[in-house]
C-alpha positions in Angstrom: 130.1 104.3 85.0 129.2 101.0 86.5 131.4 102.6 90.3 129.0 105.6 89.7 125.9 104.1 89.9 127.0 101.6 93.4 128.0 105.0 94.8 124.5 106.6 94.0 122.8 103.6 95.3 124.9 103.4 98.5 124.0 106.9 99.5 120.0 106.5 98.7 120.1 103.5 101.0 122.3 105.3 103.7 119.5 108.1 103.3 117.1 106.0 103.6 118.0 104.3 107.1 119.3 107.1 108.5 115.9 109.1 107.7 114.0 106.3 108.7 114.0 106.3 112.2 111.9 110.2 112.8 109.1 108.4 110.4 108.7 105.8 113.1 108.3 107.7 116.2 106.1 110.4 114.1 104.2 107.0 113.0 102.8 107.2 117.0 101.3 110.2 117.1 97.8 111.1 116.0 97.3 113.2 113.1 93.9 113.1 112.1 90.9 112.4 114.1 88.2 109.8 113.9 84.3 110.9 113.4 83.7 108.2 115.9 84.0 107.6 119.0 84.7 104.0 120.7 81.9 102.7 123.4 82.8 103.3 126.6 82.9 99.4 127.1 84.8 99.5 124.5 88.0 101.3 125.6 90.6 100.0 127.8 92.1 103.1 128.9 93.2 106.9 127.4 96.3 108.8 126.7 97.1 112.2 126.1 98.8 113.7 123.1 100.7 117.0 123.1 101.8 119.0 120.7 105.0 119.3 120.5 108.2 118.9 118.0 107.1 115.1 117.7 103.6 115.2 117.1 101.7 117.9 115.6 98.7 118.0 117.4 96.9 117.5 119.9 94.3 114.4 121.4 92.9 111.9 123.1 94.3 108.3 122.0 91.5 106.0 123.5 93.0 102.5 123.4 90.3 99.5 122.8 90.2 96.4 124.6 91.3 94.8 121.3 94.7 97.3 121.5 93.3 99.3 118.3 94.2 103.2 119.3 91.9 105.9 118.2 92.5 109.1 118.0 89.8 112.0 119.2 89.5 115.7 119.3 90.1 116.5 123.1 87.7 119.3 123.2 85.0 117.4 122.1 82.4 117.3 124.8 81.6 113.0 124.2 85.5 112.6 124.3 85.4 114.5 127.7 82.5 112.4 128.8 84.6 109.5 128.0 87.8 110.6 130.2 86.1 111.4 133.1 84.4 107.8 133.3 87.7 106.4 132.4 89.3 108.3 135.4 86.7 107.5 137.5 86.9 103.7 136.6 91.0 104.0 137.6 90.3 105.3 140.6 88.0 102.4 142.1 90.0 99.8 140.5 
């Protein structure tokens, strides 16, 4: 009884690492979006999110100058607003 059991525990904690690592890298993508939107003082610089088999969704990941990430709807007419300063800021820098 007592082998039973180590074998049952031995393969939940082999499932468990070996299903582990696809939670991580899912753990980077956006998957809701935030009602508000960071100053543009605020934000550091932007990256794009694509749907794909990773992430489910798309947006704009605005990264703070403290290195918080936010997540935004990328059709959302502020969160373009925001982009096209942030390029423009790039570009003179």
């Amino acid at each position: 009884m007592k082998q039973v059991l180590v074998v049952l525990i031995c393969l939940g904690v082999f499932t468990l690492t070996s299903s582990g690592a696809p939670t991580r890298v899912l753990s980077n993508c956006c998957n809701r979006y935030s009602k508000i939107i960071p100053k543009l003082d605020k934000i550091q610089d932007y990256k794009l999110q694509i749907k794909d088999g990773r992430c489910n969704k798309n947006a704009v990941i605005f990264i703070k100058v403290t290195g918080r990430r936010v997540c935004a709807k990328p059709n959302n007419e502020q969160v373009k607003e925001r982009m096209k300063s942030l390029s423009k800021r790039k570009q003179r820098e």
